[in-house]
N, C-alpha and C positions, 0 to 999 in steps of 0.2 A: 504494500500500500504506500503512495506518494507520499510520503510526509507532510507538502506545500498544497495539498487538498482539504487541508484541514486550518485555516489561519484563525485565531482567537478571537479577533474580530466581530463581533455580532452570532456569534454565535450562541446555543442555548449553552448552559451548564451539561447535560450529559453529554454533547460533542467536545466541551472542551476535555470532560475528563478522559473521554476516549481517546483525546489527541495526546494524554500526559500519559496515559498507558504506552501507547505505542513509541511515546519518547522516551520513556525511562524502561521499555524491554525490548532485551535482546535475545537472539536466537543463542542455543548453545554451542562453545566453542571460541564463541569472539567476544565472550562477557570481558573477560577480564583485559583483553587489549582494548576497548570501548571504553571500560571503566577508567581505565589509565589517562585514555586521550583524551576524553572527558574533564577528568578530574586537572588534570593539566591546564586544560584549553582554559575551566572555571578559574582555575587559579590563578591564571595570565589576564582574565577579564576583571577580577573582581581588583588585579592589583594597579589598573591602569588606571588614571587621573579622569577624572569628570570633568569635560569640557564643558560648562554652563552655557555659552553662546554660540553657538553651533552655527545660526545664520551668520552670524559675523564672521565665523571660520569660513563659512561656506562664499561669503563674497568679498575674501581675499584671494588673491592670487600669488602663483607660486613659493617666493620665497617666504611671504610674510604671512602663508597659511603655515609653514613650517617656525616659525620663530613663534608664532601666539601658540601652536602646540605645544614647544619646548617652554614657553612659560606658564601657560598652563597647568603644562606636567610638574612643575616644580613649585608651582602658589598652590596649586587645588588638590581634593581630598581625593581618594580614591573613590572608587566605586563602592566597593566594601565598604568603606567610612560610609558612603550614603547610604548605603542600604541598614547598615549594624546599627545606626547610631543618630543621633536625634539631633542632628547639625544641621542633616538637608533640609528641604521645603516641599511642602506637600507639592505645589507644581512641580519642582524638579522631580519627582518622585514618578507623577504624572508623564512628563516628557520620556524620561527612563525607561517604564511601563509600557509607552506605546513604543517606544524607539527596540524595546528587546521584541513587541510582539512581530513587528516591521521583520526584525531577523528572523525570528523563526521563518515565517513565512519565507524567507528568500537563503534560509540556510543549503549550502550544498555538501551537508553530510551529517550525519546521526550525531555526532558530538557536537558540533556547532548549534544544532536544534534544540539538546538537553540544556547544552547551557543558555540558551536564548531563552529558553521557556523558565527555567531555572529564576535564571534574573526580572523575569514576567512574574513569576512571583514571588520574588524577594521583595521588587516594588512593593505590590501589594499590602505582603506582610510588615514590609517597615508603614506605610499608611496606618493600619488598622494598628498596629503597634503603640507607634510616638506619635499621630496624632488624631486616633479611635474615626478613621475613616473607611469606610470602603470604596475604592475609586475605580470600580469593574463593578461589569453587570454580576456576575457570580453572587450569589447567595453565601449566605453565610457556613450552612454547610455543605455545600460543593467545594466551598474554598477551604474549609475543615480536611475535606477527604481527599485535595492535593495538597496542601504542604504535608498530611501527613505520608502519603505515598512519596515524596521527597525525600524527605526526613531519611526515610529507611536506606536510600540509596548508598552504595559504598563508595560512591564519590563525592560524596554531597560535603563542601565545606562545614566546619565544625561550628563555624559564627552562625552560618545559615542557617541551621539544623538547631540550634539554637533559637535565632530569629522567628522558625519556623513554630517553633513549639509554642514558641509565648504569642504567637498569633492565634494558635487554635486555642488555647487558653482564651485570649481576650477573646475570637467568635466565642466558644460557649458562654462567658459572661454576658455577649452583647446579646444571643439568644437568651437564655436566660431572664434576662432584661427585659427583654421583648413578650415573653409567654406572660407575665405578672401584670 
């Protein structure tokens, strides 16, 4: 099955979870070279600098797309910092969110997908986390029953898995909340 048939986008809750099934499993045999490249790939993404202004990267040219990167890279937080930690801003969080859905969607290869979805919802869970939003159509327990299928992954960063937890935590309080 395509993987890019399935983009997050408007989609119902039981297509997205089917689309996080088929992202985080593998046939047997290439688990654990998948998991490797994966767990790499996350690692590489979550340690790169958050570009805040993107259109302004974007309508520089040559050299001085390359010099606002490099300071960038050296003033701003990582990625991880945004997602772990209650520095960023619910828009930036927003931008993030749709910017990893954008990748999945145009991912060209099964690690690149995990981690794009991955970061799709780390968004999420740093929202409902540091600042009790939900900023996706998903329901409260649809969005329960991916990060916890995350969670278990054996690539899954340890901040994330982390992150993860104390998101399904605050859903059940926010449900909870809700039935009263």
């Amino acid at each position: 099955m395509d993987d890019k048939q399935f983009p997050l986008f408007g989609k119902e809750p039981s297509n997205i979870l089917q689309l996080i099934e088929e992202c985080v499993t593998q046939e047997p045999g290439t688990h654990r070279n998948l998991c490797e490249e994966t767990a790499i790939l996350l690692d590489q993404c979550l340690n790169a600098t958050v570009v805040p202004h993107q259109e302004m990267e974007n309508s520089l040219t040559g050299v001085l797309k390359h010099v606002h990167r490099e300071i960038c890279a050296q003033s701003g937080p990582t990625l991880k910092m945004l997602l772990t930690d209650s520095t960023g801003t619910l828009a930036l969080l927003g931008e993030t969110k749709d910017a990893a859905r954008k990748s999945a969607a145009d991912s060209s290869s099964k690690a690149e997908h995990r981690v794009a979805t991955t970061i799709y919802f780390a968004s999420l869970a740093s929202a409902i986390v540091f600042f009790h939003e939900n900023i996706s159509s998903l329901g409260h327990d649809a969005l329960k029953k991916s990060l916890k299928m995350l969670i278990e992954k054996p690539w899954m960063d340890k901040d994330l898995a982390l992150l993860f937890s104390r998101a399904v935590s605050q859903c059940d309080a926010q449900m909870e909340a809700t039935e009263e």
